[in-house]
BAMAR-539369 format. One record per residue (C-alpha): residue number from 1; residue in one letter; z, x negated, y negated. Coordinates in Angstrom, 1 decimal. Layout:
<nodes>
   num   residuo       up     east    north
   NUM         A        Z        X        Y
...
</nodes>
This chain:
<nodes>
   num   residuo       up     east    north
     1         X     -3.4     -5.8      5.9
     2         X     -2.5     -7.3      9.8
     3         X     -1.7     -7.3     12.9
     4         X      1.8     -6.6     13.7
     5         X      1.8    -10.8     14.5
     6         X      0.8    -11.5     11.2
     7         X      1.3     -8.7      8.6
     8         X      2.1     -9.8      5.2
     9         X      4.7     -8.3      3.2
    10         X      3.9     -5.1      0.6
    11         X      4.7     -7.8     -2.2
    12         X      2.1    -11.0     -1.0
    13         X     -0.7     -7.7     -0.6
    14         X     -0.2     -6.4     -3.7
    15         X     -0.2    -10.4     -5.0
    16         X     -3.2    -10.8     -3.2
    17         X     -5.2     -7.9     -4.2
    18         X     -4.3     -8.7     -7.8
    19         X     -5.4    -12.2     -7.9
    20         X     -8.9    -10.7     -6.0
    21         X     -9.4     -8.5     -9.1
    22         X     -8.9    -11.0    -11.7
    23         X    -11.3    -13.9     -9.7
    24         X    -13.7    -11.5     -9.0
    25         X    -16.6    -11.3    -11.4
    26         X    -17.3     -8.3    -10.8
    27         X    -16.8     -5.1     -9.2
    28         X    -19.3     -5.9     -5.8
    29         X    -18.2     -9.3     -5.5
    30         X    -14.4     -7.6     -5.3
    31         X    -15.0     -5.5     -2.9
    32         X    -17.0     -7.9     -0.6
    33         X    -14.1    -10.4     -1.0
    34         X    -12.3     -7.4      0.4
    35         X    -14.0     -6.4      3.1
    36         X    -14.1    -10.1      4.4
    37         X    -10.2     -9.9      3.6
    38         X     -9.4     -6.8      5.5
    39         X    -11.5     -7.8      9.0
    40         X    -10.1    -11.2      8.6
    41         X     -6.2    -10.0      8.5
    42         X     -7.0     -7.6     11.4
    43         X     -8.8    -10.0     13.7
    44         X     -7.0    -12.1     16.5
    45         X     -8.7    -14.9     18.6
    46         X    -11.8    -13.3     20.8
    47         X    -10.7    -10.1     19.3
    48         X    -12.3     -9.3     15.9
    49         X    -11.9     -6.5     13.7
    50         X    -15.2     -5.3     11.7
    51         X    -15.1     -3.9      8.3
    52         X    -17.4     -1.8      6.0
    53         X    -16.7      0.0      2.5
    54         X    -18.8      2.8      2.2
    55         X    -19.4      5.6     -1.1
    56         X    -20.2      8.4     -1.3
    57         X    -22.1      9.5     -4.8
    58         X    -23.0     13.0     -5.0
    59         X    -23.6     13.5     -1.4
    60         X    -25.4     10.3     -0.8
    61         X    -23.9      7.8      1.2
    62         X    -24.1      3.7      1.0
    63         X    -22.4      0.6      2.3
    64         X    -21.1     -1.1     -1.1
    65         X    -19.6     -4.0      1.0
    66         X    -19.1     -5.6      4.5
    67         X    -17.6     -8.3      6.6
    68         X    -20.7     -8.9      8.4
    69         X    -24.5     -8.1      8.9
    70         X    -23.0     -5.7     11.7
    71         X    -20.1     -4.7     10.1
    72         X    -23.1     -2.9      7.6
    73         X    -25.1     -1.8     10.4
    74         X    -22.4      0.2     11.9
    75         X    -22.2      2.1      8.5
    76         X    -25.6      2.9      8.1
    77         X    -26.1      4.1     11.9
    78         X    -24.2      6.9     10.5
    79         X    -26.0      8.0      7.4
    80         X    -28.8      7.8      9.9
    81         X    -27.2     10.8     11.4
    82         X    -25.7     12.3      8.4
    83         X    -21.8     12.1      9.3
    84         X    -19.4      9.9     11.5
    85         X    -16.1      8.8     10.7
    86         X    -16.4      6.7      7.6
    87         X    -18.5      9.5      6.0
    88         X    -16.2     12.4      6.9
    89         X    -13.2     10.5      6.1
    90         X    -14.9      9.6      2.5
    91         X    -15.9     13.2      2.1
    92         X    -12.6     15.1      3.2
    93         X    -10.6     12.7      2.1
    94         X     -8.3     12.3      5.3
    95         X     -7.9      9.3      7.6
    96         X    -10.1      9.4     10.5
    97         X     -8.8      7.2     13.9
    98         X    -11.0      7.2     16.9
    99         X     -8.9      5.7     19.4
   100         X    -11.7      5.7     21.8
   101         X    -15.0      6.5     21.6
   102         X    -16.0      7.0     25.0
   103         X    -13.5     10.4     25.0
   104         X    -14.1     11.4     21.5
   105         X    -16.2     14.7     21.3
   106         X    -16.8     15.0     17.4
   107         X    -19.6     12.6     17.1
   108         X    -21.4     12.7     20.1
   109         X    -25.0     11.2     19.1
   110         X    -23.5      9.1     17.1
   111         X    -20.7      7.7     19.5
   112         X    -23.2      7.3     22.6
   113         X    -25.4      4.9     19.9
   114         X    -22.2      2.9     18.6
   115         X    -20.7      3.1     22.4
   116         X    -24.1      1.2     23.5
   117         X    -23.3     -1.3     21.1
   118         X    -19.7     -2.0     21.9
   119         X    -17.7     -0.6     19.6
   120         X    -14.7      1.1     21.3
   121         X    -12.5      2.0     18.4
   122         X    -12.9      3.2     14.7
   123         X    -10.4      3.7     12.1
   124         X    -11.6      4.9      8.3
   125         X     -9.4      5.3      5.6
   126         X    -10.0      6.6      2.2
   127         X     -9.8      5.1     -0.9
   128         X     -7.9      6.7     -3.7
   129         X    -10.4      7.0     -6.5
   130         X    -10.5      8.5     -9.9
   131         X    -12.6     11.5    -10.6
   132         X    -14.7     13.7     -7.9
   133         X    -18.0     11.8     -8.4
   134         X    -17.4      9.3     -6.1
   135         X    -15.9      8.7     -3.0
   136         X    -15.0      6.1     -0.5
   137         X    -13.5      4.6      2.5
   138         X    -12.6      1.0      4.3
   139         X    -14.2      1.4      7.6
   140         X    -13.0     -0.9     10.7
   141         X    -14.4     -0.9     14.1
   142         X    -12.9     -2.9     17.0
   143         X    -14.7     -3.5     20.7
   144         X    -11.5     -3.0     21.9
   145         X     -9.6      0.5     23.0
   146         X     -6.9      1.9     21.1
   147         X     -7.0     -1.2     18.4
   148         X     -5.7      0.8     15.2
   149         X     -3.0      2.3     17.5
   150         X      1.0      2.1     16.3
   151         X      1.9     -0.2     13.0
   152         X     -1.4     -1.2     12.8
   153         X     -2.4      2.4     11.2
   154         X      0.3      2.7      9.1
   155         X     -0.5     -0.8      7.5
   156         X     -4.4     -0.3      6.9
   157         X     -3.1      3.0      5.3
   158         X     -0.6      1.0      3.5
   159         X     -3.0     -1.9      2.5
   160         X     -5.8      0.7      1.2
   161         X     -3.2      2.7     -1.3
   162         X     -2.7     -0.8     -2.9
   163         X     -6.4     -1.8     -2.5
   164         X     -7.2      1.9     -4.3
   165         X     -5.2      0.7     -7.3
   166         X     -6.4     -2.5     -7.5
   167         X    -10.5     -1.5     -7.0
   168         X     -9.3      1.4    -10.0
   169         X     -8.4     -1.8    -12.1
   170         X    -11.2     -3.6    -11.1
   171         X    -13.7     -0.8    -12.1
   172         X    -11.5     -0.1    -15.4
   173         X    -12.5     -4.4    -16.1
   174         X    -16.1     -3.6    -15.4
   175         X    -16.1     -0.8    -17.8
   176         X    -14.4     -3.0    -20.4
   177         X    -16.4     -5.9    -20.3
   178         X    -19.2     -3.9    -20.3
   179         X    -18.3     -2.1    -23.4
   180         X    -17.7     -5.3    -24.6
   181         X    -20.4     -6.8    -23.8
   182         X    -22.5     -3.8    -25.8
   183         X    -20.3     -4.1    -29.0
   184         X    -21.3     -7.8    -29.3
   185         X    -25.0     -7.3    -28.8
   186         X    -24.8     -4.4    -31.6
   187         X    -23.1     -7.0    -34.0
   188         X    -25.6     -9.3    -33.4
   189         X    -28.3     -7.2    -33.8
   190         X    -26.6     -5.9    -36.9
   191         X    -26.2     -9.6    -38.5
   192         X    -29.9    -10.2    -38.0
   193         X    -31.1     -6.9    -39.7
   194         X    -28.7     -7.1    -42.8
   195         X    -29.7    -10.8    -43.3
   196         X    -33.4    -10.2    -43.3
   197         X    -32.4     -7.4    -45.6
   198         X    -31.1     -9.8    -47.7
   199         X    -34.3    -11.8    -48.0
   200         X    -36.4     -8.8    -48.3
   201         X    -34.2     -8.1    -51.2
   202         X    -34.2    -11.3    -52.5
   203         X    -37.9    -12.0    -52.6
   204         X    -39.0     -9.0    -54.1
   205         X    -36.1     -8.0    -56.1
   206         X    -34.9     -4.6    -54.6
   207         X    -32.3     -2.8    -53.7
   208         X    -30.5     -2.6    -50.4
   209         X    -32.3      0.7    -49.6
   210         X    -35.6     -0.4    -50.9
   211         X    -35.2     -3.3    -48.4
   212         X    -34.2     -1.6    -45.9
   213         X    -36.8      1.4    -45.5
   214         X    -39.4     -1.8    -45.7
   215         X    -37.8     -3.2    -42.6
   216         X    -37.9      0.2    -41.1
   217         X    -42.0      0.7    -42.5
   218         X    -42.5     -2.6    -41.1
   219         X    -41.1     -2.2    -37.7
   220         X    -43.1      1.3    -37.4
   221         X    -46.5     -0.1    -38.2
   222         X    -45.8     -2.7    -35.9
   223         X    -44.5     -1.1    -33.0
   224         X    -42.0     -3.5    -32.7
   225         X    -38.0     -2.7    -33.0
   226         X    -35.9     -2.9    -36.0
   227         X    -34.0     -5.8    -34.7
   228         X    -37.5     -7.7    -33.8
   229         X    -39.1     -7.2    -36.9
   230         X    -35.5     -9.0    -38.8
   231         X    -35.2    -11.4    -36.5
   232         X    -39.0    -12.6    -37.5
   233         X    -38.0    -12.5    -40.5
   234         X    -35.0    -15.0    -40.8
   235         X    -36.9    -17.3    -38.3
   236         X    -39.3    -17.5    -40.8
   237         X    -37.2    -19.3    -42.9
   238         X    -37.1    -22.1    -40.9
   239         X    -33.3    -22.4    -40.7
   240         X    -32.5    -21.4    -37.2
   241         X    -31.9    -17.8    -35.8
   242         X    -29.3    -15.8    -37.0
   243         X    -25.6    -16.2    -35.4
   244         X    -22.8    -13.5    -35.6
   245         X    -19.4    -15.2    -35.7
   246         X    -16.4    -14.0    -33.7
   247         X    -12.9    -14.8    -34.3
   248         X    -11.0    -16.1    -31.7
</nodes>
Protein backbone atom coordinates (compact mmCIF):
# COMPACT_ATOMS: atom_id res chain seq x y z
CA UNK A 1 0.00 0.00 0.00
CA UNK A 2 0.99 4.12 -0.73
CA UNK A 3 0.53 7.24 -1.40
CA UNK A 4 -0.39 8.11 -4.80
CA UNK A 5 3.69 9.46 -4.83
CA UNK A 6 4.83 6.22 -4.04
CA UNK A 7 2.44 3.37 -4.58
CA UNK A 8 3.98 0.15 -5.58
CA UNK A 9 2.72 -1.96 -8.20
CA UNK A 10 -0.06 -4.97 -7.48
CA UNK A 11 3.00 -7.39 -8.44
CA UNK A 12 6.03 -5.81 -5.85
CA UNK A 13 2.75 -6.03 -2.92
CA UNK A 14 1.92 -9.28 -3.59
CA UNK A 15 6.07 -9.91 -3.67
CA UNK A 16 6.25 -8.28 -0.62
CA UNK A 17 3.58 -9.71 1.40
CA UNK A 18 4.85 -13.08 0.28
CA UNK A 19 8.33 -12.82 1.37
CA UNK A 20 6.73 -11.26 4.93
CA UNK A 21 4.97 -14.63 5.35
CA UNK A 22 7.82 -16.81 4.66
CA UNK A 23 10.43 -14.52 7.09
CA UNK A 24 7.98 -14.26 9.61
CA UNK A 25 8.25 -16.77 12.42
CA UNK A 26 5.18 -16.67 13.20
CA UNK A 27 1.75 -15.58 12.82
CA UNK A 28 2.17 -12.14 15.47
CA UNK A 29 5.45 -11.35 14.32
CA UNK A 30 3.66 -11.21 10.49
CA UNK A 31 1.21 -9.14 11.26
CA UNK A 32 3.34 -6.63 13.31
CA UNK A 33 5.76 -6.55 10.40
CA UNK A 34 2.63 -5.50 8.65
CA UNK A 35 1.28 -3.03 10.47
CA UNK A 36 4.71 -1.24 10.64
CA UNK A 37 4.57 -1.92 6.69
CA UNK A 38 1.18 -0.42 6.02
CA UNK A 39 1.79 3.08 8.21
CA UNK A 40 5.12 3.23 6.72
CA UNK A 41 3.90 3.06 2.92
CA UNK A 42 1.14 5.62 3.86
CA UNK A 43 3.23 8.12 5.70
CA UNK A 44 4.84 11.25 4.05
CA UNK A 45 7.36 13.65 5.73
CA UNK A 46 5.57 15.47 8.92
CA UNK A 47 2.56 13.62 7.90
CA UNK A 48 2.25 10.08 9.32
CA UNK A 49 -0.15 7.49 8.90
CA UNK A 50 -1.03 5.19 12.12
CA UNK A 51 -1.98 1.70 11.90
CA UNK A 52 -3.60 -0.96 14.11
CA UNK A 53 -4.95 -4.68 13.23
CA UNK A 54 -7.61 -5.51 15.46
CA UNK A 55 -9.88 -9.18 15.88
CA UNK A 56 -12.62 -9.75 16.79
CA UNK A 57 -13.17 -13.48 18.48
CA UNK A 58 -16.61 -14.22 19.48
CA UNK A 59 -17.59 -10.78 20.23
CA UNK A 60 -14.49 -9.77 22.04
CA UNK A 61 -12.34 -7.34 20.57
CA UNK A 62 -8.22 -6.98 20.72
CA UNK A 63 -5.35 -5.24 18.98
CA UNK A 64 -3.23 -8.24 17.55
CA UNK A 65 -0.64 -5.75 16.00
CA UNK A 66 0.33 -2.00 15.71
CA UNK A 67 2.78 0.47 14.26
CA UNK A 68 3.15 2.30 17.39
CA UNK A 69 2.34 2.47 21.19
CA UNK A 70 -0.41 5.00 19.86
CA UNK A 71 -1.25 3.33 16.96
CA UNK A 72 -2.66 0.51 19.83
CA UNK A 73 -4.05 3.02 21.98
CA UNK A 74 -6.31 4.35 19.42
CA UNK A 75 -7.79 0.73 19.04
CA UNK A 76 -8.37 0.07 22.48
CA UNK A 77 -10.12 3.66 23.15
CA UNK A 78 -12.71 1.96 21.22
CA UNK A 79 -13.30 -1.36 22.91
CA UNK A 80 -13.47 1.04 25.86
CA UNK A 81 -16.61 2.14 24.30
CA UNK A 82 -17.70 -1.00 22.72
CA UNK A 83 -17.77 0.12 18.84
CA UNK A 84 -15.92 2.74 16.49
CA UNK A 85 -14.85 2.15 13.21
CA UNK A 86 -12.28 -0.59 13.29
CA UNK A 87 -14.84 -2.63 15.37
CA UNK A 88 -17.79 -2.10 13.16
CA UNK A 89 -15.93 -2.48 10.08
CA UNK A 90 -14.50 -6.03 11.66
CA UNK A 91 -17.98 -6.90 12.65
CA UNK A 92 -20.10 -6.03 9.47
CA UNK A 93 -17.63 -6.61 7.33
CA UNK A 94 -17.71 -3.37 5.24
CA UNK A 95 -15.10 -0.58 4.83
CA UNK A 96 -15.51 2.12 7.24
CA UNK A 97 -13.88 5.90 6.04
CA UNK A 98 -14.24 8.76 8.38
CA UNK A 99 -13.11 11.53 6.28
CA UNK A 100 -13.38 13.82 9.24
CA UNK A 101 -14.09 13.34 12.54
CA UNK A 102 -15.09 16.54 13.66
CA UNK A 103 -18.49 16.19 11.18
CA UNK A 104 -18.94 12.64 11.66
CA UNK A 105 -22.19 11.78 13.85
CA UNK A 106 -21.85 7.91 14.23
CA UNK A 107 -19.42 7.83 16.97
CA UNK A 108 -19.85 10.75 18.91
CA UNK A 109 -18.18 9.75 22.52
CA UNK A 110 -15.88 8.21 20.88
CA UNK A 111 -14.91 10.88 18.09
CA UNK A 112 -14.86 13.90 20.76
CA UNK A 113 -12.09 11.51 22.81
CA UNK A 114 -9.98 10.62 19.54
CA UNK A 115 -10.70 14.39 18.20
CA UNK A 116 -8.92 15.65 21.65
CA UNK A 117 -6.10 13.66 20.64
CA UNK A 118 -5.70 14.70 17.08
CA UNK A 119 -6.77 12.27 15.02
CA UNK A 120 -8.76 13.87 12.12
CA UNK A 121 -9.31 10.96 9.80
CA UNK A 122 -9.93 7.07 10.05
CA UNK A 123 -10.11 4.54 7.45
CA UNK A 124 -10.70 0.53 8.49
CA UNK A 125 -10.76 -2.09 6.22
CA UNK A 126 -11.61 -5.65 6.65
CA UNK A 127 -9.66 -8.53 6.35
CA UNK A 128 -10.90 -11.40 4.36
CA UNK A 129 -10.76 -14.34 6.71
CA UNK A 130 -11.71 -17.94 6.68
CA UNK A 131 -14.57 -19.16 8.80
CA UNK A 132 -17.08 -16.89 11.09
CA UNK A 133 -15.05 -17.18 14.26
CA UNK A 134 -12.86 -14.55 13.80
CA UNK A 135 -12.78 -11.37 12.42
CA UNK A 136 -10.55 -8.41 11.51
CA UNK A 137 -9.54 -5.21 10.20
CA UNK A 138 -6.31 -2.88 9.24
CA UNK A 139 -7.10 0.25 11.02
CA UNK A 140 -5.24 3.68 9.89
CA UNK A 141 -5.71 6.99 11.45
CA UNK A 142 -4.20 10.27 10.02
CA UNK A 143 -4.09 13.91 11.97
CA UNK A 144 -4.83 15.16 8.88
CA UNK A 145 -8.53 15.83 7.05
CA UNK A 146 -9.69 13.86 4.36
CA UNK A 147 -6.25 11.59 4.31
CA UNK A 148 -7.76 8.25 2.81
CA UNK A 149 -9.68 10.37 0.32
CA UNK A 150 -9.40 9.37 -3.77
CA UNK A 151 -6.61 6.53 -4.82
CA UNK A 152 -5.57 6.31 -1.53
CA UNK A 153 -8.91 4.14 -0.54
CA UNK A 154 -8.91 2.11 -3.33
CA UNK A 155 -5.23 1.03 -2.72
CA UNK A 156 -5.49 0.24 1.16
CA UNK A 157 -8.61 -1.80 -0.12
CA UNK A 158 -6.46 -3.17 -2.74
CA UNK A 159 -3.34 -3.87 -0.42
CA UNK A 160 -5.65 -5.58 2.33
CA UNK A 161 -7.37 -8.28 -0.30
CA UNK A 162 -3.68 -9.39 -0.92
CA UNK A 163 -2.69 -8.98 2.77
CA UNK A 164 -6.06 -11.34 3.50
CA UNK A 165 -4.47 -14.04 1.35
CA UNK A 166 -1.31 -13.81 2.52
CA UNK A 167 -2.24 -13.65 6.60
CA UNK A 168 -4.68 -16.92 5.37
CA UNK A 169 -1.30 -18.54 4.32
CA UNK A 170 0.48 -17.39 7.14
CA UNK A 171 -2.15 -18.90 9.65
CA UNK A 172 -2.39 -22.16 7.35
CA UNK A 173 2.01 -22.31 8.19
CA UNK A 174 1.20 -21.80 11.86
CA UNK A 175 -1.25 -24.65 11.78
CA UNK A 176 1.21 -26.85 9.98
CA UNK A 177 4.12 -26.41 11.85
CA UNK A 178 2.26 -26.76 14.70
CA UNK A 179 0.81 -30.07 13.71
CA UNK A 180 4.14 -30.76 13.06
CA UNK A 181 5.61 -29.91 15.73
CA UNK A 182 2.95 -32.37 17.79
CA UNK A 183 3.72 -35.43 15.48
CA UNK A 184 7.38 -35.23 16.39
CA UNK A 185 6.94 -34.97 20.06
CA UNK A 186 4.47 -38.12 19.82
CA UNK A 187 7.34 -39.99 17.98
CA UNK A 188 9.61 -39.17 20.45
CA UNK A 189 7.62 -40.04 23.21
CA UNK A 190 6.70 -43.19 21.37
CA UNK A 191 10.60 -44.25 20.79
CA UNK A 192 11.22 -43.83 24.56
CA UNK A 193 8.22 -45.98 25.68
CA UNK A 194 8.76 -48.99 23.19
CA UNK A 195 12.51 -49.02 24.11
CA UNK A 196 11.99 -49.16 27.77
CA UNK A 197 9.55 -51.86 26.77
CA UNK A 198 12.22 -53.52 25.37
CA UNK A 199 14.26 -53.64 28.51
CA UNK A 200 11.44 -54.45 30.56
CA UNK A 201 11.11 -57.34 28.32
CA UNK A 202 14.43 -58.17 28.19
CA UNK A 203 15.23 -58.33 31.84
CA UNK A 204 12.51 -60.29 32.95
CA UNK A 205 11.73 -62.30 30.01
CA UNK A 206 8.18 -61.28 28.89
CA UNK A 207 6.17 -60.46 26.34
CA UNK A 208 5.48 -57.16 24.74
CA UNK A 209 2.07 -56.95 26.57
CA UNK A 210 3.51 -58.21 29.83
CA UNK A 211 5.98 -55.27 29.46
CA UNK A 212 3.93 -53.06 28.61
CA UNK A 213 0.98 -53.13 31.32
CA UNK A 214 4.21 -53.05 33.80
CA UNK A 215 5.14 -49.71 32.33
CA UNK A 216 1.48 -48.65 32.58
CA UNK A 217 1.37 -50.28 36.62
CA UNK A 218 4.41 -48.50 37.10
CA UNK A 219 3.46 -45.09 35.87
CA UNK A 220 0.09 -45.43 37.89
CA UNK A 221 1.58 -46.16 41.28
CA UNK A 222 3.87 -43.48 40.68
CA UNK A 223 1.87 -40.81 39.53
CA UNK A 224 4.10 -39.99 36.94
CA UNK A 225 3.21 -40.29 32.93
CA UNK A 226 3.84 -43.16 30.76
CA UNK A 227 6.51 -41.34 28.86
CA UNK A 228 8.30 -40.32 32.37
CA UNK A 229 8.33 -43.57 33.78
CA UNK A 230 10.23 -45.03 30.12
CA UNK A 231 12.32 -42.37 29.89
CA UNK A 232 13.74 -43.30 33.59
CA UNK A 233 14.05 -46.26 32.54
CA UNK A 234 16.45 -46.15 29.40
CA UNK A 235 18.45 -43.41 31.43
CA UNK A 236 18.99 -45.93 33.73
CA UNK A 237 21.06 -47.61 31.44
CA UNK A 238 23.60 -45.25 31.46
CA UNK A 239 23.76 -44.85 27.63
CA UNK A 240 22.22 -41.55 26.97
CA UNK A 241 18.48 -40.60 26.53
CA UNK A 242 16.62 -41.96 23.87
CA UNK A 243 16.65 -40.24 20.28
CA UNK A 244 13.92 -40.68 17.50
CA UNK A 245 15.56 -40.37 14.03
CA UNK A 246 14.02 -38.45 11.23
CA UNK A 247 14.88 -38.82 7.68
CA UNK A 248 15.71 -35.96 5.89
Amino acid sequence: MASESTAKTGTSISKHLHELVLNSPDVEHFLHELARTSARSLSESGDAVLCGITLLRHRKAATVASSSPEAQSLDEIQYAFGDGPCMTASREQVTVHVKDLGSDERWPTYAATVLDLGVRSILAVPFELEGDDTRGALNLYSHRRGRFDGRVLGLAEDFVGQASLALRLAVRFAHYSETTANLKATLESRTAIDMAVGIIMAQNRCSQEEAFQFLKAASSTRNVKLHGVATSIVDALGQGPAKTHFEP
